[in-house]
PDB file of N, CA, C, O and CB in Angstrom:
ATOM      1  N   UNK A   1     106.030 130.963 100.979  1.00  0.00           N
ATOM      2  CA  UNK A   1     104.644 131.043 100.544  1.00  0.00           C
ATOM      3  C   UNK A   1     104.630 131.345  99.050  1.00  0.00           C
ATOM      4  O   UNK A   1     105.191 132.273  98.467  1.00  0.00           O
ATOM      5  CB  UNK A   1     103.857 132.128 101.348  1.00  0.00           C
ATOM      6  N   UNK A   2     103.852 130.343  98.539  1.00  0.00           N
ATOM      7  CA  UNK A   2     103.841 130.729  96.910  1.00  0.00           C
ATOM      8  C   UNK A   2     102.657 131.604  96.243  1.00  0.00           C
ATOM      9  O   UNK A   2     101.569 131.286  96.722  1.00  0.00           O
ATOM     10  CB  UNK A   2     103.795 129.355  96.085  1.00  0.00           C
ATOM     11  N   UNK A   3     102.595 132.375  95.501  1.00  0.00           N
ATOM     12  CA  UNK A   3     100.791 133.322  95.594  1.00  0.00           C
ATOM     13  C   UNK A   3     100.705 133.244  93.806  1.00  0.00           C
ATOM     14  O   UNK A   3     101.742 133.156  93.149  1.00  0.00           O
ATOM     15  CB  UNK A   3     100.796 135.786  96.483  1.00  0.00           C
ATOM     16  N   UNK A   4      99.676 133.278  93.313  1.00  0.00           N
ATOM     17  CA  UNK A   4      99.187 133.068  92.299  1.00  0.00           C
ATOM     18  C   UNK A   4      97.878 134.217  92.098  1.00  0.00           C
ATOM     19  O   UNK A   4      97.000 134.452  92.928  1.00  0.00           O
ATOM     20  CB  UNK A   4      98.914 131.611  92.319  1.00  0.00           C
ATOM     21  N   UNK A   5      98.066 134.927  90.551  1.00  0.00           N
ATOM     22  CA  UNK A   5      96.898 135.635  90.471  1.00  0.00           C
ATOM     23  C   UNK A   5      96.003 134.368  89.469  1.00  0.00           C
ATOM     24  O   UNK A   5      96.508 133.563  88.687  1.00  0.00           O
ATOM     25  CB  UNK A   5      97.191 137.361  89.735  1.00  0.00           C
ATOM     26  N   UNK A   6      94.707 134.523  89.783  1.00  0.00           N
ATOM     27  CA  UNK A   6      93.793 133.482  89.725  1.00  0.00           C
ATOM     28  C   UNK A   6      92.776 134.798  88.355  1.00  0.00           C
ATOM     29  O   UNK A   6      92.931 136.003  88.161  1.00  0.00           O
ATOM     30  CB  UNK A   6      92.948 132.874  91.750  1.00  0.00           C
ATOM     31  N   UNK A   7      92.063 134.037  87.876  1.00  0.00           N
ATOM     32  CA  UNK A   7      90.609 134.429  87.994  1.00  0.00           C
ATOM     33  C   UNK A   7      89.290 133.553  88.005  1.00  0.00           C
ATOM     34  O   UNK A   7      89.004 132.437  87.573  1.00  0.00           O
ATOM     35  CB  UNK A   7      90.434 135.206  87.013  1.00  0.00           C
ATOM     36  N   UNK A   8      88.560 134.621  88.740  1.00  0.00           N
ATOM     37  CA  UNK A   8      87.067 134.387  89.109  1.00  0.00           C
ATOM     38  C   UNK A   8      86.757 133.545  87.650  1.00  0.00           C
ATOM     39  O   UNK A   8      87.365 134.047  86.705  1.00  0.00           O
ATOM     40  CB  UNK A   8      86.005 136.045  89.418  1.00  0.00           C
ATOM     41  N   UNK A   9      85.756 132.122  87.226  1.00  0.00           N
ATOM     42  CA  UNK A   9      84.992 132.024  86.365  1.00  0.00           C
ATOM     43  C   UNK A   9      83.410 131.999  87.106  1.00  0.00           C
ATOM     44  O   UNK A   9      82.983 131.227  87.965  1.00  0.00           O
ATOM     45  CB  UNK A   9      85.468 130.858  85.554  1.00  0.00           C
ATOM     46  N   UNK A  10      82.667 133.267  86.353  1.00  0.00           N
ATOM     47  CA  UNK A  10      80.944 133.099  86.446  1.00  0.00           C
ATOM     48  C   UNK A  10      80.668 132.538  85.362  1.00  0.00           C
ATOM     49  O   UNK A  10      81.402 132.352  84.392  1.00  0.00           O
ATOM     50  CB  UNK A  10      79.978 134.410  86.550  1.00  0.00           C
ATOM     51  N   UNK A  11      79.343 132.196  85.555  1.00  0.00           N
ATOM     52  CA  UNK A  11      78.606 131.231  84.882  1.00  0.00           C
ATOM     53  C   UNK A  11      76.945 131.562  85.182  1.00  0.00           C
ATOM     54  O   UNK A  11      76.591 132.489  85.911  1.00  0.00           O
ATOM     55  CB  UNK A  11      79.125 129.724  85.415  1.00  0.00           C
ATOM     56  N   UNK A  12      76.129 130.766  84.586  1.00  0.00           N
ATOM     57  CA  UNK A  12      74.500 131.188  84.815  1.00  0.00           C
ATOM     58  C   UNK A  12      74.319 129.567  84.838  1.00  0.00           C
ATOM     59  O   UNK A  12      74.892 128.834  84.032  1.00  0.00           O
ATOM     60  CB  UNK A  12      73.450 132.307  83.351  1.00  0.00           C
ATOM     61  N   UNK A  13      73.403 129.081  85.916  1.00  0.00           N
ATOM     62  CA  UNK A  13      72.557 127.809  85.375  1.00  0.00           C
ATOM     63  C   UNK A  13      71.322 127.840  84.630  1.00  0.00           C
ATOM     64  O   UNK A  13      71.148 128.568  83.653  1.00  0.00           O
ATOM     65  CB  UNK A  13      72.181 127.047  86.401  1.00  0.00           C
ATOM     66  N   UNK A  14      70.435 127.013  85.118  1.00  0.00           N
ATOM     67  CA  UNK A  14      69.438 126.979  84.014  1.00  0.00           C
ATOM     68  C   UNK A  14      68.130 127.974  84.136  1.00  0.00           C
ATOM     69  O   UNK A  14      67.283 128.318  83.312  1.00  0.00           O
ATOM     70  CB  UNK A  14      68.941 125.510  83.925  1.00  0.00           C
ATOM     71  N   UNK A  15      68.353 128.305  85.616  1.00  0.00           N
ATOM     72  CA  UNK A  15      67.231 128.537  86.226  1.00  0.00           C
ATOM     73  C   UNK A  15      68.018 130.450  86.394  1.00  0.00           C
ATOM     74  O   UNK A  15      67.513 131.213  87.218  1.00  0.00           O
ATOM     75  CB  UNK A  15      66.825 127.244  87.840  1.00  0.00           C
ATOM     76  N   UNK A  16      69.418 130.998  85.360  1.00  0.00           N
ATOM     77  CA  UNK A  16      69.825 132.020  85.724  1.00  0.00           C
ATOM     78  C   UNK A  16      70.229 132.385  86.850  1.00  0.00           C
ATOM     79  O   UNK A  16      70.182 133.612  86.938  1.00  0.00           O
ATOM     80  CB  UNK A  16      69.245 132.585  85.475  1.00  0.00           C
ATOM     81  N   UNK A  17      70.751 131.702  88.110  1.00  0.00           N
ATOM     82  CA  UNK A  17      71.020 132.036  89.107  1.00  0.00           C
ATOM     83  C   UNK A  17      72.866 131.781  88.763  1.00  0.00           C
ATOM     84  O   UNK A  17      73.376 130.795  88.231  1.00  0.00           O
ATOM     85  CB  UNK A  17      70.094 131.236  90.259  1.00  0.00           C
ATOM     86  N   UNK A  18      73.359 132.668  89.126  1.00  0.00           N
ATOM     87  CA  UNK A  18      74.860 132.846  88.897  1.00  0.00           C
ATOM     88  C   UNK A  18      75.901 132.150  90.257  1.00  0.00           C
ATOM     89  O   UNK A  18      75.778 132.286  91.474  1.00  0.00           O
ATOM     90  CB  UNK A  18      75.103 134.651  88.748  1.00  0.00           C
ATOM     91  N   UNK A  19      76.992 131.332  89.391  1.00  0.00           N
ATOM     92  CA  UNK A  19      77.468 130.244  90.097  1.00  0.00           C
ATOM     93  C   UNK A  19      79.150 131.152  89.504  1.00  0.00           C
ATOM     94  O   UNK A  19      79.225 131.862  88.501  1.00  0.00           O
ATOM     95  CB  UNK A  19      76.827 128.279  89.501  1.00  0.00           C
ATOM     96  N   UNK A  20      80.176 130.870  90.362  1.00  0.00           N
ATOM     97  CA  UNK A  20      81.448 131.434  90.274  1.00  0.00           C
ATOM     98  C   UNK A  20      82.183 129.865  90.677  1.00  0.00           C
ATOM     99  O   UNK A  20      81.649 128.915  91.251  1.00  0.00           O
ATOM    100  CB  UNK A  20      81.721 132.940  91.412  1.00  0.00           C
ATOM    101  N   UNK A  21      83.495 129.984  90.185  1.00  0.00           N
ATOM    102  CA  UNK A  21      84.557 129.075  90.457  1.00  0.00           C
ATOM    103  C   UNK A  21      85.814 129.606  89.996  1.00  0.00           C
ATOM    104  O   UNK A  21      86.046 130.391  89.076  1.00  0.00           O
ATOM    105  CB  UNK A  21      84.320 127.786  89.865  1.00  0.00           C
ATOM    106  N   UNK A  22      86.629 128.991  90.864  1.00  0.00           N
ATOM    107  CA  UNK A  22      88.029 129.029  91.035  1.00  0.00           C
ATOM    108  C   UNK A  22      88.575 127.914  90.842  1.00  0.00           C
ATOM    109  O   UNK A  22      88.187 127.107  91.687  1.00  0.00           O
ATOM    110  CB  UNK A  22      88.423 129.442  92.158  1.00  0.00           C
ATOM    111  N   UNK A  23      89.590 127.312  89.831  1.00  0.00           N
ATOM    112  CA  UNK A  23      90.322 126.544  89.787  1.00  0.00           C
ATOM    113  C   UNK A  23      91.627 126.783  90.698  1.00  0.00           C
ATOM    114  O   UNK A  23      92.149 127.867  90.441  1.00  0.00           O
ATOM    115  CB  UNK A  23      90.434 126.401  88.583  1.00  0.00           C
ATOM    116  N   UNK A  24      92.189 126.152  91.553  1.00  0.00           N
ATOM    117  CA  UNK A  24      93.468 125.880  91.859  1.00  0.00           C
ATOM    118  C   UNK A  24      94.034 125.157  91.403  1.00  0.00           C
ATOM    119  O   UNK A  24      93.518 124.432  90.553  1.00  0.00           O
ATOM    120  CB  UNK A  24      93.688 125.676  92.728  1.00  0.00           C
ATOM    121  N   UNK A  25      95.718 124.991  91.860  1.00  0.00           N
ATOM    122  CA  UNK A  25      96.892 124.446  91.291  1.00  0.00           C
ATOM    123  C   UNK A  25      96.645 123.225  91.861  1.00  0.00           C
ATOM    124  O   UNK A  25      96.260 123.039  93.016  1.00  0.00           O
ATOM    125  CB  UNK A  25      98.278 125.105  91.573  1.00  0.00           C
ATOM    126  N   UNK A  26      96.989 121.980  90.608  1.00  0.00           N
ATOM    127  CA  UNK A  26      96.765 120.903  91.447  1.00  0.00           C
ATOM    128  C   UNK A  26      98.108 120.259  92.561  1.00  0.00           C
ATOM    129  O   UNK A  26      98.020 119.223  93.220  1.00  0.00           O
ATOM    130  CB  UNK A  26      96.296 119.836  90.394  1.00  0.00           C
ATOM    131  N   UNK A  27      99.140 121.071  92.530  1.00  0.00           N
ATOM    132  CA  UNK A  27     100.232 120.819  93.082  1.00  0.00           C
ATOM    133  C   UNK A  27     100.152 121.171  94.772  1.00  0.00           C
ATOM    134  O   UNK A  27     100.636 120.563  95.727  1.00  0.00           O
ATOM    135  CB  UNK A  27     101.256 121.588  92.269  1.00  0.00           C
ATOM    136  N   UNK A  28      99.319 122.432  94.707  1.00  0.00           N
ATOM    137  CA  UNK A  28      98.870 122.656  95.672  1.00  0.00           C
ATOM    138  C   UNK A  28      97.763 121.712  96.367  1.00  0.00           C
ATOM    139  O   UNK A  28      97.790 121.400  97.558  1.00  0.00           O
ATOM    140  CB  UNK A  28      98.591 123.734  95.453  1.00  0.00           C
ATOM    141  N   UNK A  29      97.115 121.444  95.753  1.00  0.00           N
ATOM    142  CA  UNK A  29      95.846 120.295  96.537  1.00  0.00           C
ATOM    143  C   UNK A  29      96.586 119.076  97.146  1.00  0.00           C
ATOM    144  O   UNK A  29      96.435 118.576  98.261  1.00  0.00           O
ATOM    145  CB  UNK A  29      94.575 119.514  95.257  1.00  0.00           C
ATOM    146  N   UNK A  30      97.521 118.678  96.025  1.00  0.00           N
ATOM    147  CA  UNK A  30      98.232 117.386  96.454  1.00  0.00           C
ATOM    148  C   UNK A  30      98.743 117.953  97.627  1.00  0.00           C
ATOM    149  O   UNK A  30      98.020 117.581  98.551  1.00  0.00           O
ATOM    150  CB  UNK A  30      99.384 116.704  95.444  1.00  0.00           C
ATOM    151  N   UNK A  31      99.691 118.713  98.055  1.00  0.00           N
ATOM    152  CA  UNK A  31     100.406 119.093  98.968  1.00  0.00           C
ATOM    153  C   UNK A  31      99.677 119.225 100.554  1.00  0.00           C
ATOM    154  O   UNK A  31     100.167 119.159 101.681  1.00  0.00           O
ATOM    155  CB  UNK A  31     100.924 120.285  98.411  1.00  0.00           C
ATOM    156  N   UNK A  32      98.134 119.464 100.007  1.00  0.00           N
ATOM    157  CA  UNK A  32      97.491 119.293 101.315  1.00  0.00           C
ATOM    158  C   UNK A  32      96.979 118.400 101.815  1.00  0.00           C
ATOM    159  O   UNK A  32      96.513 118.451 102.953  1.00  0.00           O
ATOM    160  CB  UNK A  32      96.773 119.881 101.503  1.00  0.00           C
ATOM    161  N   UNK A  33      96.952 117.314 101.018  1.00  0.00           N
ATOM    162  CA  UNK A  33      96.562 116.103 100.999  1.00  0.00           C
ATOM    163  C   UNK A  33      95.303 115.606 100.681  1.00  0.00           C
ATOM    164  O   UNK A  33      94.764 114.573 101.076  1.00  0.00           O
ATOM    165  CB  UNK A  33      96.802 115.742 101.936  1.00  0.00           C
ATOM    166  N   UNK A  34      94.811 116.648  99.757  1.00  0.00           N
ATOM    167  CA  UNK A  34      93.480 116.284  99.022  1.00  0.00           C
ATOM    168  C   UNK A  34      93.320 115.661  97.652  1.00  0.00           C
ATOM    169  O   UNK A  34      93.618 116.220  96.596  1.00  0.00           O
ATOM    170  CB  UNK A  34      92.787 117.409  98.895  1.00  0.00           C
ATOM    171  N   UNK A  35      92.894 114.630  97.761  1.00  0.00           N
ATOM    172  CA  UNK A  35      92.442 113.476  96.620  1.00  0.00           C
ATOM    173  C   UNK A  35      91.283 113.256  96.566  1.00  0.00           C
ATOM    174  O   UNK A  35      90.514 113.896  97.282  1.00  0.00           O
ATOM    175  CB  UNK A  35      92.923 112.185  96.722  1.00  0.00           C
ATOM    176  N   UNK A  36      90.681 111.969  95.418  1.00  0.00           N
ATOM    177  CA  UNK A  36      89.860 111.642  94.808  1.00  0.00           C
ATOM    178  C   UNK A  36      89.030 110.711  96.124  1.00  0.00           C
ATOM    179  O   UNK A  36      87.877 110.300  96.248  1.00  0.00           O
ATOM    180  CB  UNK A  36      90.425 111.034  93.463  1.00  0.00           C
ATOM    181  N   UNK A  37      90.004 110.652  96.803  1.00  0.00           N
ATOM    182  CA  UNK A  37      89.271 109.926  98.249  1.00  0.00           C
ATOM    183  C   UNK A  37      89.325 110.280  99.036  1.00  0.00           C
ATOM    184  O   UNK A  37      89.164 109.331  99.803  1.00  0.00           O
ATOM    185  CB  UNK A  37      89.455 108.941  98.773  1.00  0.00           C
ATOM    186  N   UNK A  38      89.537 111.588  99.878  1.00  0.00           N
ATOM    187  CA  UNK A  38      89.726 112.333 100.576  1.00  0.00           C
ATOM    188  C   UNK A  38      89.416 113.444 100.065  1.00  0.00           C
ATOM    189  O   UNK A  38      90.426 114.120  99.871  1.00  0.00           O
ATOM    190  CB  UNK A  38      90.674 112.226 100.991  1.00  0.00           C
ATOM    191  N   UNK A  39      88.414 113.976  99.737  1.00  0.00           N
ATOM    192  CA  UNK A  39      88.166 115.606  99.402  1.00  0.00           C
ATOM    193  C   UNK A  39      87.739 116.538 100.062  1.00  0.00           C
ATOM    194  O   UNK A  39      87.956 117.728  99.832  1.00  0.00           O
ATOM    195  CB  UNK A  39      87.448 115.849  98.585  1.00  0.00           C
ATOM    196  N   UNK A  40      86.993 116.019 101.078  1.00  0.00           N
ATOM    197  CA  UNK A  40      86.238 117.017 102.284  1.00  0.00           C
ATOM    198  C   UNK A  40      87.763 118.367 102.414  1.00  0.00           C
ATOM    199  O   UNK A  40      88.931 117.997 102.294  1.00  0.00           O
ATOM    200  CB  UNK A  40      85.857 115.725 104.379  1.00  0.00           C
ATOM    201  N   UNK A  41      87.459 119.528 102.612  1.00  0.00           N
ATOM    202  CA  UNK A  41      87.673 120.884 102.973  1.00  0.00           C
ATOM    203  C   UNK A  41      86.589 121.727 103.594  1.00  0.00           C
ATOM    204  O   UNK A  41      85.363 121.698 103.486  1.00  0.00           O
ATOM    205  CB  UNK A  41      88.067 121.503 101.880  1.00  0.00           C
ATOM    206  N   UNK A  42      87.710 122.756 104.517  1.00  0.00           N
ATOM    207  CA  UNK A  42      87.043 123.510 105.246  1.00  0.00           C
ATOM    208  C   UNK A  42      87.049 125.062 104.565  1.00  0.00           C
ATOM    209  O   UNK A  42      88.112 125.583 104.225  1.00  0.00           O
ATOM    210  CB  UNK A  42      87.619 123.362 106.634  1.00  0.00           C
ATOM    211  N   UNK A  43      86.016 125.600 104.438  1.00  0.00           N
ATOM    212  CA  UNK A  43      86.393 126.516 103.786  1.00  0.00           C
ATOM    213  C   UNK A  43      85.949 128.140 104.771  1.00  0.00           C
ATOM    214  O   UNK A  43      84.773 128.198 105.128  1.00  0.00           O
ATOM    215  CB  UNK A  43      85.704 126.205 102.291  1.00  0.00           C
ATOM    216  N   UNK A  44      86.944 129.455 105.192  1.00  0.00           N
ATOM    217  CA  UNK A  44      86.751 130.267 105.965  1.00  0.00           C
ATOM    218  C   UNK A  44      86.799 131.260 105.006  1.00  0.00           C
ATOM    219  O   UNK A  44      87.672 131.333 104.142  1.00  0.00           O
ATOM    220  CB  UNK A  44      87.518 130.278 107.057  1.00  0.00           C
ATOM    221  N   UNK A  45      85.737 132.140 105.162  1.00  0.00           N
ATOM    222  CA  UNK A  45      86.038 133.723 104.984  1.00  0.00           C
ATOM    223  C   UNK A  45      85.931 134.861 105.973  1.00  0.00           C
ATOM    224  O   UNK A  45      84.883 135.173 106.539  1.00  0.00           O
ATOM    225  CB  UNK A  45      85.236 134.170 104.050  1.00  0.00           C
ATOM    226  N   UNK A  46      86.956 135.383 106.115  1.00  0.00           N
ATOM    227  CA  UNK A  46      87.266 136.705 106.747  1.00  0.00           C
ATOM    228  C   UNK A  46      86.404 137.669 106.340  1.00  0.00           C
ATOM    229  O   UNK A  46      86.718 137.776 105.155  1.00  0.00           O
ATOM    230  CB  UNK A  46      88.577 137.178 106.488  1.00  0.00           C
ATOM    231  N   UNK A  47      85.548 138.422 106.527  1.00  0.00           N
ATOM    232  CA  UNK A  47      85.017 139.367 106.023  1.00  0.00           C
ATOM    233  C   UNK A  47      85.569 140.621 105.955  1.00  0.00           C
ATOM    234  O   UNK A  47      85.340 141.317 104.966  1.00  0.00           O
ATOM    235  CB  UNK A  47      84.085 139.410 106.466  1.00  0.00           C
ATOM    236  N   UNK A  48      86.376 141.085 107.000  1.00  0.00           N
ATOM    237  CA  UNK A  48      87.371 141.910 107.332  1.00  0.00           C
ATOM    238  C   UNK A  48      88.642 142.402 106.833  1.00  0.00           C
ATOM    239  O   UNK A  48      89.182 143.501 106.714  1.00  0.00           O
ATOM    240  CB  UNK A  48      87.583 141.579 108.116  1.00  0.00           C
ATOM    241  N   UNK A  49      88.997 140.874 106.521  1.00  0.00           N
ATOM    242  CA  UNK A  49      90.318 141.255 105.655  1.00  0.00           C
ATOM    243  C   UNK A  49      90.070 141.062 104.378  1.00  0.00           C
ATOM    244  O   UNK A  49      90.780 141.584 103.518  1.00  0.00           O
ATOM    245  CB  UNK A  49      91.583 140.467 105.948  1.00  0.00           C
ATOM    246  N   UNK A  50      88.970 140.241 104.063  1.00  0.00           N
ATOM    247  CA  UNK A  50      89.001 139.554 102.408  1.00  0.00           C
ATOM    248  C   UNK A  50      89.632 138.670 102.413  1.00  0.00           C
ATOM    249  O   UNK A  50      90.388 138.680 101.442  1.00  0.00           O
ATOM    250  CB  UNK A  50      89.533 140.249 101.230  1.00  0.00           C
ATOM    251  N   UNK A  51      89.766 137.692 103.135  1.00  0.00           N
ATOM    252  CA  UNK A  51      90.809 136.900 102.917  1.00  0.00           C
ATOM    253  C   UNK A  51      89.656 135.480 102.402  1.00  0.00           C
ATOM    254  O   UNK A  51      88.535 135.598 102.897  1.00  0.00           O
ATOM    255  CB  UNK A  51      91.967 136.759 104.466  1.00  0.00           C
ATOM    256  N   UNK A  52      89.841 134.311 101.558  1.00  0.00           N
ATOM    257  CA  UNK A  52      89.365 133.266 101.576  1.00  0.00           C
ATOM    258  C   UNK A  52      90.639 132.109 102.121  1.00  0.00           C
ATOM    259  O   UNK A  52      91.772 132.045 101.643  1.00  0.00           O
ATOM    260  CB  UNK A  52      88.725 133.133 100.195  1.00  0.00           C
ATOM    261  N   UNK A  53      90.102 131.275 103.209  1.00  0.00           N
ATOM    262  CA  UNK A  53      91.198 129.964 103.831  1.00  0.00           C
ATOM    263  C   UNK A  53      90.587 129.010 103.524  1.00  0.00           C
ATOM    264  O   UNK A  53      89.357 128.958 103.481  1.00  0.00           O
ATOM    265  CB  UNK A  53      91.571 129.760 105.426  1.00  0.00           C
ATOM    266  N   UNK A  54      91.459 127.987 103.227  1.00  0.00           N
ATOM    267  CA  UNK A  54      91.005 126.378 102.324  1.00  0.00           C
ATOM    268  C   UNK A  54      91.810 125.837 103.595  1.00  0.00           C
ATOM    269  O   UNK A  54      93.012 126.103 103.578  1.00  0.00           O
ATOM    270  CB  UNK A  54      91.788 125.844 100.227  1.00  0.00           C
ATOM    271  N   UNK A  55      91.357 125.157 104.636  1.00  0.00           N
ATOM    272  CA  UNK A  55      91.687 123.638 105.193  1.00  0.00           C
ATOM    273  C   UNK A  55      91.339 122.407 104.624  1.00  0.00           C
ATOM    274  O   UNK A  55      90.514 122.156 103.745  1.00  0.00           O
ATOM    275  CB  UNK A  55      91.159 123.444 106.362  1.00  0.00           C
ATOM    276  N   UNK A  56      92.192 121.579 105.341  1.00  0.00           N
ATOM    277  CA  UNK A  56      91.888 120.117 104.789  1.00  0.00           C
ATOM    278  C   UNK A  56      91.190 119.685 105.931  1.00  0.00           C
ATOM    279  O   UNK A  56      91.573 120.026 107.050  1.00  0.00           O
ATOM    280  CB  UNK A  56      93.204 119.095 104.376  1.00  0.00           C
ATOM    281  N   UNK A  57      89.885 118.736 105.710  1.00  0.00           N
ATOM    282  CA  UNK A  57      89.442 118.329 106.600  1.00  0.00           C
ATOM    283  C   UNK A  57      89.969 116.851 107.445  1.00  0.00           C
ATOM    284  O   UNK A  57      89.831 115.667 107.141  1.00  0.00           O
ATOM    285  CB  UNK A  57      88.339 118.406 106.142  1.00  0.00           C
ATOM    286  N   UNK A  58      90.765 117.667 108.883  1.00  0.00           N
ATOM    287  CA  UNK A  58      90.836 116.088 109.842  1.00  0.00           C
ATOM    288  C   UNK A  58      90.390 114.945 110.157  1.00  0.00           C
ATOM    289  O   UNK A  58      90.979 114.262 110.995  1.00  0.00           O
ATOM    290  CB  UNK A  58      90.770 116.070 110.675  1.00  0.00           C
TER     291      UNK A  58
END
């Protein structure tokens, strides 16, 4: 398992409502088999542990 410290980017739109993103590794995306034609993901949060899970969608 490979782990990476990340950070959070916030942001404001127009209307001031605050938007966050995370870039990932693109080595990692490839590896799951997500492309420019295939992008759908599932995305889980644990509330419990904190955990965020990225699936690829079947």
């Amino acid at each position: 398992m490979e782990e990476r410290e990340l950070r959070v980017i916030f942001s404001r739109d127009g209307r001031g409502a605050t938007n966050t993103k995370i870039t990932l590794p693109v080595k990692w995306v490839r590896d799951m088999g997500v492309n420019p034609e295939q992008r759908e993901v599932i995305l889980q949060y644990d509330e419990e542990k904190q955990e965020i899970i990225i699936k690829k969608q079947k």
